[in-house]
C-alpha positions, -999 to +999 in steps of 0.1 A: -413-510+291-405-477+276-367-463+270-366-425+273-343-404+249-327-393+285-322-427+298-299-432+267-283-402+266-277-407+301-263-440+300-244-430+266-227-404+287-218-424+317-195-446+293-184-418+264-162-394+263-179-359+270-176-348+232-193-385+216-220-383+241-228-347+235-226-352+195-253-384+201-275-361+223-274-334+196-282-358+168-309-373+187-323-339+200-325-333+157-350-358+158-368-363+188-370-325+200-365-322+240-396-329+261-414-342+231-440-371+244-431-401+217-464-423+212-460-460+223-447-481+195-431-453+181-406-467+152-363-453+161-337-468+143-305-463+149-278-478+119-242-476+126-219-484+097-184-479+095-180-452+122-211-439+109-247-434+133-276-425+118-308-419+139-341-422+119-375-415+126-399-411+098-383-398+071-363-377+095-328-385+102-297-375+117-259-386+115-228-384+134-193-398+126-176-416+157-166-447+157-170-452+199-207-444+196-220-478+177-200-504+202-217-482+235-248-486+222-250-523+217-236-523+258-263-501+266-291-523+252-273-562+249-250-557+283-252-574+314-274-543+327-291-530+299-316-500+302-348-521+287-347-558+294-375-560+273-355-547+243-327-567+248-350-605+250-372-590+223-333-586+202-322-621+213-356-640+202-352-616+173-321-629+163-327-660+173-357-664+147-336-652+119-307-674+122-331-704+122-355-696+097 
């Protein structure tokens, strides 16, 4: 199943302070322009190191500095209600591969 850029920014907003969630939806905006259509397996990385998020896609990339932003999105997609299940078992089997390979 598909996340849409809103659903994040949505959820993001529901558990971040106004300013956090509207310097995410900026930086996110930077790279995947409003009402763009996204192909289907369409590579998004998000990085967060210390207090640091980076959103990459392509060679394109944006930043923001807030340390709140890195924690919500790991609830967002690992929580008890996360907006993709399939994201969130596709992260566990993931993990679970590397840590016994």
């Amino acid at each position: 199943a598909a996340v849409v850029a809103k659903d994040v920014t949505g959820a993001l907003s529901k558990i971040l302070e106004e300013t956090s969630s509207d310097q995410f939806s900026k930086a996110l905006g930077e790279i995947i322009p409003a009402g763009t259509d996204i192909p289907a397996l369409t590579e998004i990385s998000i990085l967060c190191e210390e207090g640091t998020v980076t959103i990459k896609k392509g060679e394109a990339s944006s930043s923001v500095i807030d340390e709140t932003i890195c924690p919500a999105i790991f609830g967002l997609y690992l929580g008890k209600s996360p907006v993709s299940k399939d994201i969130k078992d596709g992260f566990v089997s993931g993990a679970l591969s590397k840590a016994t390979a």
